[in-house]
N, C-alpha and C positions, 0 to 999 in steps of 0.2 A: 418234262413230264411233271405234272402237279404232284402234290403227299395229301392226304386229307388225314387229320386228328379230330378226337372229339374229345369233349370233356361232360359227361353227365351225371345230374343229379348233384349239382354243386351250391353246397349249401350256404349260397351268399346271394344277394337281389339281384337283379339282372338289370336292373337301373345303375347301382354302383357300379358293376362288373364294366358294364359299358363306357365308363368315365376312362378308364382304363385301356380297354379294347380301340376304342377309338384313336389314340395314342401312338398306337403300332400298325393300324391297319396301311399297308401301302409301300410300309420303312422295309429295308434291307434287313439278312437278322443279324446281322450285325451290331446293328443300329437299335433296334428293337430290345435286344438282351440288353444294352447298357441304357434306352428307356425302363425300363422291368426294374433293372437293378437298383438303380437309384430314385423309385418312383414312393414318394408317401406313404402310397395305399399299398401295405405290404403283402397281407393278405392277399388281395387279388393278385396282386403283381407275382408273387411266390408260385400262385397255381396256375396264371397264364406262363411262366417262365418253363416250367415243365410240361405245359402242353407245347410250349415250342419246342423244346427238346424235341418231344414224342413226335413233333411234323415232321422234323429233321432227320431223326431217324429213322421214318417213313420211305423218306424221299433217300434215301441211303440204300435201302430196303428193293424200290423201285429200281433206283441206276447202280446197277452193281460194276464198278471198277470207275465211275465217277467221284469226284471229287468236290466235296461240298465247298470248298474255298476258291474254285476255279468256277464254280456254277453261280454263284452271283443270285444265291437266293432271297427272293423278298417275301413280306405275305401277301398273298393275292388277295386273300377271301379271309375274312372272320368278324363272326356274328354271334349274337347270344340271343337265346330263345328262354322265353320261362321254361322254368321245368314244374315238378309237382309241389304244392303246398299243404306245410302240414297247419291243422288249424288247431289252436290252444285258444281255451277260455281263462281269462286275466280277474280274479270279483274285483268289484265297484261297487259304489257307495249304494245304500236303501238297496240291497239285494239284488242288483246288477248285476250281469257280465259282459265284458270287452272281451271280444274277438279277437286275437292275435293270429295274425298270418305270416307264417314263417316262409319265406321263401325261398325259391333253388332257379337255378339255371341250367342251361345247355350250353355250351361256347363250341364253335365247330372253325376249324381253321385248316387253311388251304395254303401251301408252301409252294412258289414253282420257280423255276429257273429262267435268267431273263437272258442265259445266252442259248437255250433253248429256245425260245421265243424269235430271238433275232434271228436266227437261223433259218431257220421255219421259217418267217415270213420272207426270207430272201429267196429261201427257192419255189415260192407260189409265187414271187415278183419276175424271178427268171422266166417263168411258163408262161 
C-alpha cells in the first residue's frame, strides 16, 4: 500500500528542486536518504529529506504492525509543481524597473512497498 506526502508552497524554484528530485525518484529509501545526505544542494536536499521522513511515516500510519525494514520501500512517484509567485520590483537605470519573480513550489511524493507489489501480482498470476 502506497503513503502519499506533500510539500507546499516551498520557497525555492521548481527548476532547482527538480535537479534534486530526480536523483531519488525510483531509489529504495534507503538509498535515497544517503543521496539527500550527502547531496551539494543542501537546501533542497534538507527539505526533500524530511518530506521523506513525512512519506515514511505515512506509510507506517497506513500498515499498522508492518515493518518499514522488511517492506523494502522505494519512491514510486514524485514530482514538483510551481506553486505561487511572489512578484517584487528591483529600480534600474533612467527610471526603470525589473521584475523579480520569486518563486515556490509543490513536491508531492509517493512511498510504496515492493514486497507488497510482488505479492499482489502473484496471486492475480495464480487466478
Amino acid at each position: 500500500m502506497e503513503a502519499v506526502a506533500k510539500l507546499n508552497n516551498c520557497p525555492t524554484s521548481p527548476r532547482k528542486m527538480r535537479l534534486v528530485v530526480d536523483l531519488i525518484r525510483g531509489k529504495r529509501v534507503e538509498e535515497a536518504f544517503g543521496i539527500l545526505r550527502f547531496n551539494n544542494k543542501q537546501e533542497y536536499a534538507a527539505r526533500l529529506e524530511k518530506l521523506l521522513r513525512s512519506a515514511i511515516a505515512n506509510w507506517e500510519q497506513k500498515n499498522e504492525g508492518s515493518r518499514v525494514e522488511d517492506a523494502q520501500l522505494y519512491v514510486k512517484t514524485i514530482f514538483v509543481d510551481g506553486g505561487a509567485m511572489q512578484k517584487r520590483v528591483l529600480p534600474a537605470p533612467q527610471g526603470r524597473a525589473y521584475r523579480v519573480r520569486k518563486r515556490s513550489n509543490h513536491v508531492t511524493m509517493i512511498v510504496d512497498s515492493k514486497v507488497a507489489n510482488t505479492v499482489a501480482t502473484e496471486t492475480t498470476n495464480q487466478e
